[in-house]
FINU-677782 format. One line per field, with one value per residue: x, y, z of N, C-alpha, C in turn; residue in one letter. Coordinates in steps of 0.02 Angstrom, whole numbers. Atoms other than C-alpha are relative to their C-alpha. Layout:
! residues N
n_xx <- [X	...]
n_yy <- [Y	...]
n_zz <- [Z	...]
ca_xx <- [X	...]
ca_yy <- [Y	...]
ca_zz <- [Z	...]
c_xx <- [X	...]
c_yy <- [Y	...]
c_zz <- [Z	...]
code <- [A	...]
//
This chain:
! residues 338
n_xx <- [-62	17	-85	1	-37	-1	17	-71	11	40	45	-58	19	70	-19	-38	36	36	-29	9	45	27	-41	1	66	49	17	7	56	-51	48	1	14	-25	-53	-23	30	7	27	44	-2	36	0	-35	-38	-40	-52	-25	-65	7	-42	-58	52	-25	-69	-22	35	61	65	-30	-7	49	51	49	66	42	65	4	25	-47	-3	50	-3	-37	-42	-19	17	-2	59	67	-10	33	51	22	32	19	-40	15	-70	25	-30	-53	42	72	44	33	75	13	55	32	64	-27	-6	-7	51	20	-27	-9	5	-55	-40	40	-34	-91	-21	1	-55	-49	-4	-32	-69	-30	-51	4	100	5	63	15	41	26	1	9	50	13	93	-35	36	-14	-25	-62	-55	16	-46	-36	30	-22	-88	-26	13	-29	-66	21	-9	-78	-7	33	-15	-86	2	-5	46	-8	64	7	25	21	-21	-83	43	39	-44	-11	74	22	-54	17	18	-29	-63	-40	57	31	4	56	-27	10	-52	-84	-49	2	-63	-3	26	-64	-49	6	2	-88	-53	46	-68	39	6	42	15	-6	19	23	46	22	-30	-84	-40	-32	-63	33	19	-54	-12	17	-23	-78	7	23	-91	-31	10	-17	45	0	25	54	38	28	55	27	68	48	0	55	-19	35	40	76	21	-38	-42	-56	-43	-52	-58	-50	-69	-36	-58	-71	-40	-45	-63	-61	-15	3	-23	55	69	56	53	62	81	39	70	-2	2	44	82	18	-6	-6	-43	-63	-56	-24	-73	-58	-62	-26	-52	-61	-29	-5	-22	24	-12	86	66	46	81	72	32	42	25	50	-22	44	-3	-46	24	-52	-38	35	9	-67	-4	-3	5	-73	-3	-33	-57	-39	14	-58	-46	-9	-31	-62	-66	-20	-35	-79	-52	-20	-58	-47	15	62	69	7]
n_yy <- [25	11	14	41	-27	44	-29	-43	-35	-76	-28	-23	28	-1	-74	-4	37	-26	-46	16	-14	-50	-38	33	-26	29	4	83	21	62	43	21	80	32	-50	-41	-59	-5	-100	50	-65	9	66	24	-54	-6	1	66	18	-17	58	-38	1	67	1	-58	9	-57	51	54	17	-73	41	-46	63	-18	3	-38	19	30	38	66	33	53	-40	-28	35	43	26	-46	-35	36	-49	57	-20	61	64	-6	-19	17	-24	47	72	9	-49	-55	-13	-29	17	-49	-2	-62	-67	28	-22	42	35	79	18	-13	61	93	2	-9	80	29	16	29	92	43	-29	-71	-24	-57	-5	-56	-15	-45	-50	-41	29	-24	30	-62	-32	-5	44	48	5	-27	32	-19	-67	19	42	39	1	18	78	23	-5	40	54	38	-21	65	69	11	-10	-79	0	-56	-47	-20	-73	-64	-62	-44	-17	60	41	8	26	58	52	14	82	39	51	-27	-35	38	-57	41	-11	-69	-50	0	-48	-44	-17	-36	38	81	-22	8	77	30	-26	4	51	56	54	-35	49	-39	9	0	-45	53	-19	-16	42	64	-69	-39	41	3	-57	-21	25	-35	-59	14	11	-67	-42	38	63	64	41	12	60	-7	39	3	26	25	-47	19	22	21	80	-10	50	-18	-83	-41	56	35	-16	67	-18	-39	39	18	-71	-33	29	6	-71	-13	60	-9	43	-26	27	1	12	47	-5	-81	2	30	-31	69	64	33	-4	-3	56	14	-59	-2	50	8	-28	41	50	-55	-36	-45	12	-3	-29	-36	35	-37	72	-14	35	15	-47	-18	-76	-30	-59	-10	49	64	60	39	19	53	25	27	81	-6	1	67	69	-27	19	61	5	-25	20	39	-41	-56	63	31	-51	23	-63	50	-75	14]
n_zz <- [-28	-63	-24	-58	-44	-47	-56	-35	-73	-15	63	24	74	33	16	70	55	32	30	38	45	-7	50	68	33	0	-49	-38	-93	-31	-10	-85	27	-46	-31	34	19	70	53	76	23	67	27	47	-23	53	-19	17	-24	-66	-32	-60	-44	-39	4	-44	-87	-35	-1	-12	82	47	45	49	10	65	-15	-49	-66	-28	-68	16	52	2	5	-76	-61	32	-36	-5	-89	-53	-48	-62	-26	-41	21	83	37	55	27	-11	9	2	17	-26	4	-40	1	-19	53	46	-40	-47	-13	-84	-34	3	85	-8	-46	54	60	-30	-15	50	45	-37	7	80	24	6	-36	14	9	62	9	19	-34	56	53	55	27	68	-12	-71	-31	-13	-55	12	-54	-98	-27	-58	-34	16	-22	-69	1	48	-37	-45	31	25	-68	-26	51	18	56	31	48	73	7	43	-21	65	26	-26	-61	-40	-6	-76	-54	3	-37	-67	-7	50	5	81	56	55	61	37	54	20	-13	39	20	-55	-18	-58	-50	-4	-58	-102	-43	15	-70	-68	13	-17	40	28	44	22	42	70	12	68	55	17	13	-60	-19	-44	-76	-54	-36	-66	-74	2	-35	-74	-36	-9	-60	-65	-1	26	-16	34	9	54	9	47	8	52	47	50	74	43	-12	-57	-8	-69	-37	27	39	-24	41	-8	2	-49	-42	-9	30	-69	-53	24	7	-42	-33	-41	6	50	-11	56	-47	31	-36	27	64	36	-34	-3	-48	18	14	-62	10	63	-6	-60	15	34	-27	-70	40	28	-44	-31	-71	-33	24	-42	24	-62	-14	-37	-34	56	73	38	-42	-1	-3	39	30	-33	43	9	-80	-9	-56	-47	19	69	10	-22	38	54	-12	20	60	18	-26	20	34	-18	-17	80	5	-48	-35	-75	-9	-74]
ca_xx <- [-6483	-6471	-6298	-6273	-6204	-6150	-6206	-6093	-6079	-6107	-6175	-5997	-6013	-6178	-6143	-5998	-6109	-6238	-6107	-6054	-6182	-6234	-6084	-6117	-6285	-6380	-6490	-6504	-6650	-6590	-6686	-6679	-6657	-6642	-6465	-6406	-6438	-6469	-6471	-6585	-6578	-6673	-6691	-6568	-6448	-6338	-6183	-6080	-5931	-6049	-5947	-5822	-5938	-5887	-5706	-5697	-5768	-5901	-6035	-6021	-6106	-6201	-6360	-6434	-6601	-6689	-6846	-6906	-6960	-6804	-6809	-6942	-6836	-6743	-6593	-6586	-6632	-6608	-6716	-6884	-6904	-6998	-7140	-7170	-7325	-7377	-7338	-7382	-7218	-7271	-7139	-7061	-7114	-7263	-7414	-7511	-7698	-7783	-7941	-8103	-8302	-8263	-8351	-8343	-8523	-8539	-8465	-8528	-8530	-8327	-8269	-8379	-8269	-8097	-8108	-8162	-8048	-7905	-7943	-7911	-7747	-7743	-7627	-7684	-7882	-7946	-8098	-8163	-8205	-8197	-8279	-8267	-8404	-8460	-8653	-8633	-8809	-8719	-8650	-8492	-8424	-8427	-8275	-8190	-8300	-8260	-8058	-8096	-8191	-8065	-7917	-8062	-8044	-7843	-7864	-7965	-7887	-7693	-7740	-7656	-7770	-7768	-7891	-7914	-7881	-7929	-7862	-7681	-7783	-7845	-7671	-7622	-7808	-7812	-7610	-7679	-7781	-7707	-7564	-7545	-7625	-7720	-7715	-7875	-7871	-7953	-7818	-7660	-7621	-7652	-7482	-7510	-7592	-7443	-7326	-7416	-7435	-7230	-7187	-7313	-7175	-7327	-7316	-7415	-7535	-7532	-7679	-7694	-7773	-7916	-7853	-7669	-7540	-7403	-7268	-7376	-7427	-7244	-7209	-7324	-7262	-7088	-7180	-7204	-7013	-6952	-7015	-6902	-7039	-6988	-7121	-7249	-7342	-7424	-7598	-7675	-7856	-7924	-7922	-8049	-8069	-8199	-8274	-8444	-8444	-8327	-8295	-8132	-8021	-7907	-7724	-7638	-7492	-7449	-7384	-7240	-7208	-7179	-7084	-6958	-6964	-6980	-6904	-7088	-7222	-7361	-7532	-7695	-7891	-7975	-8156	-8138	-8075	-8214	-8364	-8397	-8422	-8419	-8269	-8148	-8080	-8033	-7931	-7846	-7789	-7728	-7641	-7528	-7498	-7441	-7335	-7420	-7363	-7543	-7705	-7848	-8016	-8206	-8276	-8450	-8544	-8710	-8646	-8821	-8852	-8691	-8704	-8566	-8485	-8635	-8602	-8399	-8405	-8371	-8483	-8364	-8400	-8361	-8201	-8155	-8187	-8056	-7929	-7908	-7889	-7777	-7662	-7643	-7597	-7474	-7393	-7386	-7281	-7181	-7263	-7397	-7520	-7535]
ca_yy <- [-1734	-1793	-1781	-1890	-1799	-1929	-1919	-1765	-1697	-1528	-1437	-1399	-1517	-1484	-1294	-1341	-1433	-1310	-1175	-1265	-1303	-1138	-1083	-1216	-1124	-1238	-1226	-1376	-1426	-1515	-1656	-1739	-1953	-2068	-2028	-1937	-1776	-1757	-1603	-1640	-1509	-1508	-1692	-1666	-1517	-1442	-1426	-1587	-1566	-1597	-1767	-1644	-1652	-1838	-1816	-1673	-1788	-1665	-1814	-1983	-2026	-1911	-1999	-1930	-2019	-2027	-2006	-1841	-1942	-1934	-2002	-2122	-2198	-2357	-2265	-2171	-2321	-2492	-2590	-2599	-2487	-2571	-2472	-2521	-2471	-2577	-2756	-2714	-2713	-2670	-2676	-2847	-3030	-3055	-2973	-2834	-2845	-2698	-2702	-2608	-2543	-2389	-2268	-2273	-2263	-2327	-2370	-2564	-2575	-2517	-2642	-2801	-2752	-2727	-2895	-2979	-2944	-2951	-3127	-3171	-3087	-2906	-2810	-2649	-2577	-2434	-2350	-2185	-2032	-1907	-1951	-1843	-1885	-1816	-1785	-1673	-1761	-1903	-1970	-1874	-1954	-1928	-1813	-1810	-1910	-2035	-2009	-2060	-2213	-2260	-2231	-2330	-2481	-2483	-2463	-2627	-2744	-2685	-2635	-2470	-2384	-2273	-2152	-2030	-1828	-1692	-1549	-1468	-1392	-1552	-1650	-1603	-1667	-1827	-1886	-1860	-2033	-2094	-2223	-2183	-2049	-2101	-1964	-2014	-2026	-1846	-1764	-1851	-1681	-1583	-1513	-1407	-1563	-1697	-1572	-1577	-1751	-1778	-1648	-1732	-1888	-2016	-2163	-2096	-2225	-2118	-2168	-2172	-2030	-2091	-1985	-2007	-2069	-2196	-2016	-1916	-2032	-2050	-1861	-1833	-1967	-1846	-1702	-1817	-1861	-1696	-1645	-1794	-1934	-2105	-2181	-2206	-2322	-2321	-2378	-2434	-2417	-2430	-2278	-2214	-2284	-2299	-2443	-2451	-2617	-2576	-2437	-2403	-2499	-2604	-2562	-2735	-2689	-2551	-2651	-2741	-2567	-2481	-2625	-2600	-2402	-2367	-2448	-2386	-2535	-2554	-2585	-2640	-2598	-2712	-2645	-2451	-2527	-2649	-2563	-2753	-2882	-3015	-2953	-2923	-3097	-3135	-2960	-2960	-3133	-3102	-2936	-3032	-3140	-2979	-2945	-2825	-2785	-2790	-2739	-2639	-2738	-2649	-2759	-2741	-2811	-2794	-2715	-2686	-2554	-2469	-2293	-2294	-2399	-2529	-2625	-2658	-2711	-2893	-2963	-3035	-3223	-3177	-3104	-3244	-3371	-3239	-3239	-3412	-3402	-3265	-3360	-3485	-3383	-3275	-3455	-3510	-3341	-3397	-3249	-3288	-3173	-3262]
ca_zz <- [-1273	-1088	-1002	-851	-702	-571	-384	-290	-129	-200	-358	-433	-576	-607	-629	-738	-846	-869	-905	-1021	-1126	-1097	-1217	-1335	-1361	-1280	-1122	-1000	-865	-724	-670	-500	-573	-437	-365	-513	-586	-768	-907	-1028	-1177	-1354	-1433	-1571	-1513	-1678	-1587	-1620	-1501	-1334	-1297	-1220	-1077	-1051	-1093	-984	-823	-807	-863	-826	-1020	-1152	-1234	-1405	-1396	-1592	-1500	-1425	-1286	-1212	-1036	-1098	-1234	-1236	-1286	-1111	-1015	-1099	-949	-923	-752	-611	-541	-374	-293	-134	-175	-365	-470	-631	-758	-673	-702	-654	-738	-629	-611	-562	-523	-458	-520	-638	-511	-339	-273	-97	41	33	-157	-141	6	-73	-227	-140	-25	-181	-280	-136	-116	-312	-317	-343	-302	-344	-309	-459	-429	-494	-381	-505	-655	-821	-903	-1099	-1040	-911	-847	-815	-639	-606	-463	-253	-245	-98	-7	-125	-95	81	44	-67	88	200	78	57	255	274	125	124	-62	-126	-238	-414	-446	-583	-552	-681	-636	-573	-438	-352	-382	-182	-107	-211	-173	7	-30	-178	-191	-389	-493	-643	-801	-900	-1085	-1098	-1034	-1087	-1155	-1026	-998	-845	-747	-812	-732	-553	-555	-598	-454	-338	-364	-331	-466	-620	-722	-886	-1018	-1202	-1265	-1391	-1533	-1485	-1569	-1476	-1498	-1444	-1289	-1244	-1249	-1140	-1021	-1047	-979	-792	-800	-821	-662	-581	-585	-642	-591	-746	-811	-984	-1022	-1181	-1189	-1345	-1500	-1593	-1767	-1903	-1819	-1701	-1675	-1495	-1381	-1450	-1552	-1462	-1518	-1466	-1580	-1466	-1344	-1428	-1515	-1326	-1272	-1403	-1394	-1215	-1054	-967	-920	-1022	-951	-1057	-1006	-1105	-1013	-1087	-1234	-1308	-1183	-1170	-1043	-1157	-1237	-1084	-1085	-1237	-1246	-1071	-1129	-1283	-1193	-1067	-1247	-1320	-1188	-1076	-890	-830	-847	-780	-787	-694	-604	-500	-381	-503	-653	-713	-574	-597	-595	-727	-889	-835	-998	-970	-788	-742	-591	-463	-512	-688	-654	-529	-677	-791	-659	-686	-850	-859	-753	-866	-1006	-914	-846	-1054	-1102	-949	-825	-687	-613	-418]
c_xx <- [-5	69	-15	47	10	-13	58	-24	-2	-6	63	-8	-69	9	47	-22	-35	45	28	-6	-31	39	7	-81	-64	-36	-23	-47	45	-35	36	3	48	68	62	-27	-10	-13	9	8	-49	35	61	57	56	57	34	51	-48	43	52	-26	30	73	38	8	-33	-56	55	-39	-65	-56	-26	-78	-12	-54	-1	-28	52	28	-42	38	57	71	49	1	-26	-40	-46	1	-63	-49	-34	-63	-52	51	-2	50	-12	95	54	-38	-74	-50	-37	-61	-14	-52	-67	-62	51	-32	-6	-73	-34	47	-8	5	79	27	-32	70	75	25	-4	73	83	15	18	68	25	25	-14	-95	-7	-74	9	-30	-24	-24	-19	-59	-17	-65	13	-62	28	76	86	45	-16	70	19	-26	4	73	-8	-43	44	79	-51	31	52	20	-22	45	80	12	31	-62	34	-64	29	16	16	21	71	-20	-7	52	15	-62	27	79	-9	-39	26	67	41	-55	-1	-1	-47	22	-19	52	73	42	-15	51	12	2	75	57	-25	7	81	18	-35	41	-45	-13	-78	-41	-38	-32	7	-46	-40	21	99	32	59	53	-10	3	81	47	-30	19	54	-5	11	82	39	-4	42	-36	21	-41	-65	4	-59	-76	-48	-86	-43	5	-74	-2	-79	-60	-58	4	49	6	17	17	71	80	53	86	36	45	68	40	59	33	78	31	20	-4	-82	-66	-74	-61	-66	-70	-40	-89	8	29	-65	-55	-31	-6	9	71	60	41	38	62	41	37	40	52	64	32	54	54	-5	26	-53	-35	-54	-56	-59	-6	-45	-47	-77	-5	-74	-34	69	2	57	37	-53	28	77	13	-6	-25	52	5	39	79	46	28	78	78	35	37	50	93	51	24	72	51	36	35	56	17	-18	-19	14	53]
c_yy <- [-6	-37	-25	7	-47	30	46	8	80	6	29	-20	0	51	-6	-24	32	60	-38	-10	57	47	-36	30	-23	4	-62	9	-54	-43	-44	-83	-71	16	36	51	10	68	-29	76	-6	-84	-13	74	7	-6	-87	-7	-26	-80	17	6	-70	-17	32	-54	19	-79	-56	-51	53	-67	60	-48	29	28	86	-9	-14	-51	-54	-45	-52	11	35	-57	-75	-54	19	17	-30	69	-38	51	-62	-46	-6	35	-8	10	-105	-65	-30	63	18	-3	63	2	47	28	83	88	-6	18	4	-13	-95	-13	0	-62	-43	-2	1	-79	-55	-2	-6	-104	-32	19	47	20	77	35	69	12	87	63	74	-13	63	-40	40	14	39	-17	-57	10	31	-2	39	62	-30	-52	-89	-18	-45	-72	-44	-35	-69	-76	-14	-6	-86	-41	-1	34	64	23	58	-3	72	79	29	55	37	16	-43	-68	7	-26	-72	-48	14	-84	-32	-48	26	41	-9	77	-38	23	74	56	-22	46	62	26	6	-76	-52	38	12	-67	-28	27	-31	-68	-65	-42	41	-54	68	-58	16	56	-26	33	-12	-33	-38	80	25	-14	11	72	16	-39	65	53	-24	-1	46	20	-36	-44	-46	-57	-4	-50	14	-44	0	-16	11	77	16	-8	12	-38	7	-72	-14	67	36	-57	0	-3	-40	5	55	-32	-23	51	32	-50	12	89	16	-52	20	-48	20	-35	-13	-3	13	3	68	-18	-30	25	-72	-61	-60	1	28	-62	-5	56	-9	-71	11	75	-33	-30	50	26	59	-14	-17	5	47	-19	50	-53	20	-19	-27	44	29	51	50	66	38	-51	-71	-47	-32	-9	-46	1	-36	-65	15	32	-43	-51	49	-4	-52	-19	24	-27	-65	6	31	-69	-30	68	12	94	-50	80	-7	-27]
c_zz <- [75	25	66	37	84	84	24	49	-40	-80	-57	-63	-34	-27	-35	-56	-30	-27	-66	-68	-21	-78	-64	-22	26	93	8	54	41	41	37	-31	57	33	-45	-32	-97	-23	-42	-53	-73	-31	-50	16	-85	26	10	41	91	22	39	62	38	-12	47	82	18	0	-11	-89	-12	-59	-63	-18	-72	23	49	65	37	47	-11	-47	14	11	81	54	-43	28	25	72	8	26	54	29	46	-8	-64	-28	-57	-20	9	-34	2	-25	64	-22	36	-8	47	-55	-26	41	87	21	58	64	12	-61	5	57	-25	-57	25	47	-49	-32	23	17	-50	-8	-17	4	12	-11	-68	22	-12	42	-17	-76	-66	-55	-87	-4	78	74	43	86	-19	73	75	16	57	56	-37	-5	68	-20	-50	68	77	-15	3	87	22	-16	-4	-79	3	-47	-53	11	-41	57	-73	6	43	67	51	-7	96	29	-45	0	85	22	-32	12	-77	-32	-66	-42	-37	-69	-36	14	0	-45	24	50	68	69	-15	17	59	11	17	60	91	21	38	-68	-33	-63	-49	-70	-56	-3	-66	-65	12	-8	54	1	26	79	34	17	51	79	7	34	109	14	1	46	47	5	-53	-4	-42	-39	-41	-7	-61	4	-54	-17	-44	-72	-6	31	47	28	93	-2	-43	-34	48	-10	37	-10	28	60	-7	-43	54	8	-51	-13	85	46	67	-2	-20	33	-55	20	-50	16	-40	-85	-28	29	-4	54	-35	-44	22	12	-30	-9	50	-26	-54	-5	21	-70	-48	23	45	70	31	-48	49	-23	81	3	53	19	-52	-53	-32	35	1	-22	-79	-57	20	-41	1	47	4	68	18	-20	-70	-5	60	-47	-50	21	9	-28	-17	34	-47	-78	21	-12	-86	-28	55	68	45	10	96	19]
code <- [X	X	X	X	X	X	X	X	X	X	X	X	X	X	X	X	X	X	X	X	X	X	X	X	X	X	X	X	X	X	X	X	X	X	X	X	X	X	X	X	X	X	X	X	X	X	X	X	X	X	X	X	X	X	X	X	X	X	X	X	X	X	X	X	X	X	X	X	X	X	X	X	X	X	X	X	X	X	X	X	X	X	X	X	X	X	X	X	X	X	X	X	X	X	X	X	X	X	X	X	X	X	X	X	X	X	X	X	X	X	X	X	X	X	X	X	X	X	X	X	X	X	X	X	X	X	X	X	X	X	X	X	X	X	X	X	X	X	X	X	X	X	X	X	X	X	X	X	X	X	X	X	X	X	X	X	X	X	X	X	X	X	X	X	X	X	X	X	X	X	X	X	X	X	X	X	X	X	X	X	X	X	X	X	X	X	X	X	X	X	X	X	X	X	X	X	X	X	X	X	X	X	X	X	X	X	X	X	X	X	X	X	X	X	X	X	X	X	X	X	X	X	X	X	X	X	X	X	X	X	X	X	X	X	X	X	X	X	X	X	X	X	X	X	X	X	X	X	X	X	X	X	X	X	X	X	X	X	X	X	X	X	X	X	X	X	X	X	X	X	X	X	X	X	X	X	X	X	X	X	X	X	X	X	X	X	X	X	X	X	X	X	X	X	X	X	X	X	X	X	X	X	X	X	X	X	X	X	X	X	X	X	X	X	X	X	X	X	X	X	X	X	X	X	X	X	X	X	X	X	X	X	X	X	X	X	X	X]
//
């Protein structure tokens, strides 16, 4: 349940709200939501009289979302919310490219890739400075030294950037460079960390976990908005199935699922899903056709040295030739990209 306590000059009605509920049995959080206050309480509360709440004047209306995703659910919030980061408004009209190689490795490998892809229309750079890896052989990213070549790049091009953090710990160092923090799909249930990133109140791009279901996925957005953060942004990258023949499996119909469950923009990365260069087109277009806010495509200077994901990385010509295309898709579902 999630009572809607209108802006005050002081805490009077808030404190009558939680008392309350308090005597209807029920304890309330109180959550900071743009310039109103909210008390959110268990998804389905037994007590049937709480409408006295909005009869009283205490709340200005009482939602019972179906969904235990409360703050995430249609229900609570009937339009889709705008996530602004930079000039990149996911959530609005135009689709959201974001773009960037999958680890950051260089200082010239990283700016090649950030003026590039500023020139096609980006809005938004992505590169990797921590990288979770499942060999623990395998490249695992520059660390902080890759934060700052990341803050060099959005320094040169104007670009904001996303970038991945792993652990609760290392949420304050990486919103020191960051623009938006990235939750990878290994830890979309990593409680502890999707409550630092919510109180760190920096725009949260919040992956698909490959085993997790779409409920799952949007509880855990529920954990970032609890803390007061409105600002997430869902990302479908591919599940694991049965199948070998890709990555992951592509889960398309997720998209016009969330749009009819949740008022939170849906991104699609069509490179982590298929592990494909040859099959990154074809998906990102038939995303946007899908209705997707964006996307998140790799893209690298010579993908075949790439210290990381070599095989789903688009050289820069090759995703010149896509942004093209994808524009002319978006424009035919009556979007645009540039």
């Amino acid at each position: 349940m999630i009572a809607v306590i209108p802006k005050s000059p002081n805490s009077q009605k808030v404190a009558q709200a939680v008392d309350f509920l308090r005597k209807k049995g029920l304890e309330a959080r109180s959550v900071p939501w743009n310039d109103q206050t909210l008390l959110v309480t268990q998804h389905n509360p037994a007590s049937t009289d709480v409408n006295e709440l909005k009869e009283s004047g205490i709340a200005e209306r009482i939602v019972l979302p179906s969904s235990k995703a409360q703050l995430a659910s249609r229900e609570f919030q009937n339009e889709t919310s705008i996530v602004e980061v930079g000039e990149a408004r996911f959530g609005a009209k135009k689709v959201v490219v974001v773009a960037g190689p999958c680890s950051v490795e260089g200082r010239e490998q990283l700016l090649e890739v950030a003026h590039a892809v500023k020139r096609l229309g980006v809005t938004l750079l992505r590169g990797g400075a921590y990288k979770p890896r499942t060999s623990p052989y395998e490249f695992q990213g520059l660390g902080e030294a890759g934060l700052r070549l990341l803050a060099e790049a959005r320094e040169e091009t104007g670009l904001p950037v996303v970038t991945e953090v792993l652990e609760p710990e290392r949420v304050g160092l990486v919103a020191k460079y960051a623009d938006m923090l990235q939750i990878g799909a290994r830890n979309v249930q990593n409680f502890a960390l999707l409550r630092a990133v919510g109180r760190s109140r920096l725009p949260v791009l919040l992956k698909r976990g490959m085993m997790t279901t779409i409920d799952e996925w949007l509880q855990a957005a529920e954990y970032v908005l609890l803390e007061g953060n409105p600002n997430v942004v869902l990302c479908e990258r591919g599940i694991r199935t049965f199948e070998k023949a890709t990555r992951n499996t592509l889960d398309l119909a997720a998209v016009p699922v969330l749009r009819n469950t949740t008022h939170l923009p849906i991104l699609v990365d069509p490179s982590h899903a298929t592990g494909s260069r040859l099959l990154i087109a074809p998906m990102a277009k038939a995303a946007i056709a899908a209705g997707a806010d964006g996307l998140m495509i790799e893209t690298h200077p010579t993908p075949e040295t790439a210290l990381s994901d070599s095989q789903q990385q688009l050289d820069l010509r090759e995703f010149a030739s896509l942004m093209e295309e994808l524009e002319a898709v978006a424009k035919a579902v009556g979007r645009g990209i540039l």
